[in-house]
N, C-alpha and C positions, 0 to 999 in steps of 0.2 A: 458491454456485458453487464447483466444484472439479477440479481434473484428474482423481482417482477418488475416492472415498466409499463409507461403509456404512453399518451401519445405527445407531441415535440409543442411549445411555447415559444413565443417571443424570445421572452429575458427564462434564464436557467439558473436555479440556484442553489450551487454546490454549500452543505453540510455537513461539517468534519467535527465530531464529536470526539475528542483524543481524551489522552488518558489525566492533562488538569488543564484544559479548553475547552471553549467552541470558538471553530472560525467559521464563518459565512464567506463564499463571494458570490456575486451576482454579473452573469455574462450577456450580453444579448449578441446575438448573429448580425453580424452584417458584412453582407455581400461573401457570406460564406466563412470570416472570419469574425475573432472573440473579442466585443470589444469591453472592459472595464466598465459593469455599472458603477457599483460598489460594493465595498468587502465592511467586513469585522472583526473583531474576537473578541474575548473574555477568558481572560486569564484565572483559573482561580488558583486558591491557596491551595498548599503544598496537601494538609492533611483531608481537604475536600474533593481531590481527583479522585484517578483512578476506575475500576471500571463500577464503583460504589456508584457516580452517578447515573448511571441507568437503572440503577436501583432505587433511585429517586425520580420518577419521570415528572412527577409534579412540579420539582425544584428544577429540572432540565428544562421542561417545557417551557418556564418562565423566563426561564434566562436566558434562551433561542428568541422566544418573541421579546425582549428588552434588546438583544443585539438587532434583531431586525429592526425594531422600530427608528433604534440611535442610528442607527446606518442608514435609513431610507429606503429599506427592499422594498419592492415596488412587486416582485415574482412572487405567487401562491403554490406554483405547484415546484418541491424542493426533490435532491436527490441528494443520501448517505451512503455510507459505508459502513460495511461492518468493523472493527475492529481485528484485524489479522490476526491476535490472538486467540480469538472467538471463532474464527472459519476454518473447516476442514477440506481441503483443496486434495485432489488427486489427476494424476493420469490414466487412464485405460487405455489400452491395445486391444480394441475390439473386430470381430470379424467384419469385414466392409457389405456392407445393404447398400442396395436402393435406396430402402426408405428409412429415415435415419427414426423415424417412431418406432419400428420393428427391434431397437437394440435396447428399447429404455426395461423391457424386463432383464436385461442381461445387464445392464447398468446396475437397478437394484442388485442384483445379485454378486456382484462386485462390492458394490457399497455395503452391505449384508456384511463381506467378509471385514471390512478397512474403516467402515466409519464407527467414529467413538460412541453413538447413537444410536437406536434404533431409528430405520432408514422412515417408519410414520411418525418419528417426533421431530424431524428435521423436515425445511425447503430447502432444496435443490437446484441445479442452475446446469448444464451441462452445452459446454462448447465443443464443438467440432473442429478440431485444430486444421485438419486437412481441408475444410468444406468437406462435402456431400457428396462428390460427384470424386473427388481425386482420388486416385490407390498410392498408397503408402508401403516400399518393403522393407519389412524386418529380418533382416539377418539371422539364423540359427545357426548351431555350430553340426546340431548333429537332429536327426528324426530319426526313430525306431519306427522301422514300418512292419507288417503284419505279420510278415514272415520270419523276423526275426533280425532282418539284414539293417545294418546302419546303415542312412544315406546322411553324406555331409553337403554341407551351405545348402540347405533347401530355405528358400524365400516365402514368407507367409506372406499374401496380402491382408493388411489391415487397415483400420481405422483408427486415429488418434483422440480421445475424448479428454475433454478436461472437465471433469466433474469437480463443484463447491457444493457447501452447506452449511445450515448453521442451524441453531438447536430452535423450532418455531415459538418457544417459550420467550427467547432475544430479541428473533424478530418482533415481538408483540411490544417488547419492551420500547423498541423505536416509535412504533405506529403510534403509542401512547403515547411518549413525547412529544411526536408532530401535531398529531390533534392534541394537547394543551396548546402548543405553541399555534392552533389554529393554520396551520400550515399542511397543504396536501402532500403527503410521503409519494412520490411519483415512482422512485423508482431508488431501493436498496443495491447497492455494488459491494464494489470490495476495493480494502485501497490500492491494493497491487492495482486492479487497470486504471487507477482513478491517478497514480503518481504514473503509468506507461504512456500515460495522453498529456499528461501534465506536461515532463518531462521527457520523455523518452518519445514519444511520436510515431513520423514513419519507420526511424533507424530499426533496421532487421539484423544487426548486429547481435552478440551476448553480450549484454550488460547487466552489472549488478547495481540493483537500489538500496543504498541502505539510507532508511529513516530511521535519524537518532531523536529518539521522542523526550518526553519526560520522565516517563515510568517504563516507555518496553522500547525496544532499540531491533525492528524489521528490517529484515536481510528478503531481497527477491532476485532471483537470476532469471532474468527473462531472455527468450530464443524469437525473435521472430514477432514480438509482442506479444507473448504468452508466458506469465509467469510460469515455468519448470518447477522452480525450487520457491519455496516461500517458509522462509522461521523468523520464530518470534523469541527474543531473552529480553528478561526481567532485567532492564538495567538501561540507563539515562539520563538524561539532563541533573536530574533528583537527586543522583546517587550522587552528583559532581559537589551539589549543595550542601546534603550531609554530612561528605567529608571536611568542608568550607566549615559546618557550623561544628563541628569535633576537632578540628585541629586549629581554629584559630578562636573557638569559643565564642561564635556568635547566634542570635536569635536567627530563624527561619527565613523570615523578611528580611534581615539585612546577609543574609549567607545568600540567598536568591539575588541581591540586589550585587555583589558582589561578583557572582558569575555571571551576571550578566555586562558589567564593567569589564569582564577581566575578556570575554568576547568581544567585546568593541575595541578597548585596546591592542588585543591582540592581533585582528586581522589585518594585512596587510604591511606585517611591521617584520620583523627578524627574531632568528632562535626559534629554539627547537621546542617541542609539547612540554609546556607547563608539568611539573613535578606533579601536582594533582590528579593530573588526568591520567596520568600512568595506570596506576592501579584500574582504572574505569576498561582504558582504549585495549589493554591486555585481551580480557575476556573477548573481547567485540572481532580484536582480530583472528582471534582460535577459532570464533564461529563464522567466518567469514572464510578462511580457509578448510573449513568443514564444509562449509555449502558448496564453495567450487569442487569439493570432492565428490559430493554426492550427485550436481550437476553431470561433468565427467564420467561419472560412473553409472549415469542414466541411459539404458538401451535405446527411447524412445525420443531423444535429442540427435542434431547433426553436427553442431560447429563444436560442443565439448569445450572450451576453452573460454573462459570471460577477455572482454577486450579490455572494460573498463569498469572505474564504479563512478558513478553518479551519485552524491550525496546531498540530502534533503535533511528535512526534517526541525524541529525548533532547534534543536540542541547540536546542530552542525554549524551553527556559528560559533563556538567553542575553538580558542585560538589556534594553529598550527593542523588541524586533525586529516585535512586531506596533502599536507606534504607528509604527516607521519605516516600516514597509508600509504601512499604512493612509493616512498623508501621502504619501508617497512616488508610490501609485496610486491614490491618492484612493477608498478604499473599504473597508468593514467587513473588519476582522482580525480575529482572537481565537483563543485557544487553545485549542483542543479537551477537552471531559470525556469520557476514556471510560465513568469511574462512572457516567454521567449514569442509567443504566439498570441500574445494577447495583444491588443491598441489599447493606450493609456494615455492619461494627460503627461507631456512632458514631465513639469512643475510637481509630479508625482512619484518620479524615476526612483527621488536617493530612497526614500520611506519605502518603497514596492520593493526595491533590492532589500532593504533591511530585511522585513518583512517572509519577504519570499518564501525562505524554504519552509517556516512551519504553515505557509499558507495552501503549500503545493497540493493536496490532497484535496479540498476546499475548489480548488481550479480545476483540477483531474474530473471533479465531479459534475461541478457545472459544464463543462467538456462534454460529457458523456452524447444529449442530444442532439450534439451536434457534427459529431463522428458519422 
């Protein structure tokens, strides 16, 4: 799935522009599976993220072609993502056509009523969750027909659409990064399908992704491989550090450098979430049990129930955080591998696992052409 696309390469190279990163990786097909060219990233400082760097595409650009160059990519034509908090994602319940072009005025006009834009200053992306050819029934409770008489459980046949977008002023913002960084923008996504490839795969199970990032902390419940639910809060890794440099009075750099110890220390080891994270995991979990509600409470779903979460992201290396979820909501946690599907050198393994979860999105993407 992508806003636009072209046509498939050798070597794929997934860029994940987060909210105080960039990671690269670069994949090539063989014999139908992902094999490791090479990755990257660039960490930057605390008060130079944020979604300020797209506001900078000059400085972006540069530091895309500096990670390229230090790493070795070898791939010209690249594929990103938007930012989940930049994307307006929706469902439709449309009437079922033949020809799935026949529904795109009825699309606008949908979009017309839901999107935060006028529908000509946004691109568009629209997936058919059923295909093209399946009928879909939607349950009613009741239809008022002409004559006045209620008839109950009458069955619509429809169509599922899952309509994205994003404001084409953002988009332009990337295109302009890629050409500084000399790099062909192949094809823009979104991170939901770029972590459901990463991670998530064939399973047709409900599952939830949450990516704990720097600055924003994405919640996704996917059905079947199709993000349902997708929200974004202002809250992450950053927020863990600020409290580090307020309650134990230290500089930026050494409060960063400290959660990022107190993460290595902590995995693997015993006891329960670190007294700091409290205040942080609180919110995350309110919105977490919010989205399974709204999940559940979606006409246009079937299983209604999450089985699990899956968690990614940089800042889910953070000691203890998937047994505090797991107790917490009483239900399977765990961290996500993006490797899980990729060939790598042995001699690579511990760093790829370190690594991993803020790399997922980065893999998800270079992923894409090869789905």
């Amino acid at each position: 799935m992508g806003l636009f696309g072209g046509s498939k390469k050798n070597t794929y190279l997934g860029v994940d522009i987060g909210g105080s990163s960039i990671k690269v990786v670069e994949l090539a097909n063989e014999k139908g599976r992902a094999r490791l060219m090479t990755y990257g990233y660039l960490e930057l400082p605390l008060q130079d993220g944020g979604d300020g760097l797209l506001d900078q595409p000059k400085k972006a650009g540069e530091l895309l072609a500096q990670i390229c160059k230090e790493s070795d990519v070898k791939a010209t034509q690249a594929m990103t993502a938007l930012q989940t908090a930049n994307v307006f994602s929706t469902i439709l319940a449309l009437p079922k056509s033949k020809d799935p072009k026949q529904l795109k005025p009825l699309i606008d006009v949908e979009l017309a009523k839901l999107a935060p834009l006028p529908v000509s200053e946004m691109i568009t992306y629209s997936t058919f969750i059923d295909g093209e050819k399946k009928e879909v029934e939607k349950p009613r409770s009741q239809e008022v027909e002409k004559d006045g008489v209620v008839k109950k459980n009458v069955k619509d046949k429809f169509t599922r659409v899952l309509v994205t977008g994003a404001a084409k002023t953002l988009v332009q913002k990337y295109i302009d990064v890629f050409k500084i960084a000399k790099l062909n923008l192949q094809a823009i996504d979104t991170e939901s399908f770029a972590l459901i490839r990463a991670l998530i795969g064939k399973d047709k199970g409900a599952i939830m992704i949450l990516d704990l990032g720097s600055r924003r902390t994405n919640l996704f419940v996917v059905e079947k491989g199709i993000p349902f639910v997708a929200r974004s809060i202002n809250l992450g890794g950053d927020s863990v550090t600020k409290r580090i440099v307020e309650q134990m009075q230290m500089n930026e750099e050494d409060a960063e450098r400290a959660k990022r110890d107190l993460g290595i220390a902590g995995n693997g080891g015993t006891g329960g979430l670190p007294k700091i994270l409290e205040p942080i995991m609180q919110p995350i979990v309110n919105e977490i049990r919010f989205a399974f509600q709204l999940y559940a409470n979606m006409e246009l779903t079937e299983i209604k129930r999450v089985e699990k979460i899956i968690l990614t992201g940089g800042s889910s290396h953070l000691p203890h955080i998937p047994e505090y979820l797991s107790e917490t909501l009483n239900m399977n946690v765990y961290r996500g591998d993006p490797w899980a599907r990729v060939v790598y050198p042995k001699d690579l393994a511990t760093v790829l696992e370190e690594i991993g979860p803020r790399m997922a999105v980065a893999v998800g993407l270079a992923m894409r052409e090869m789905d």
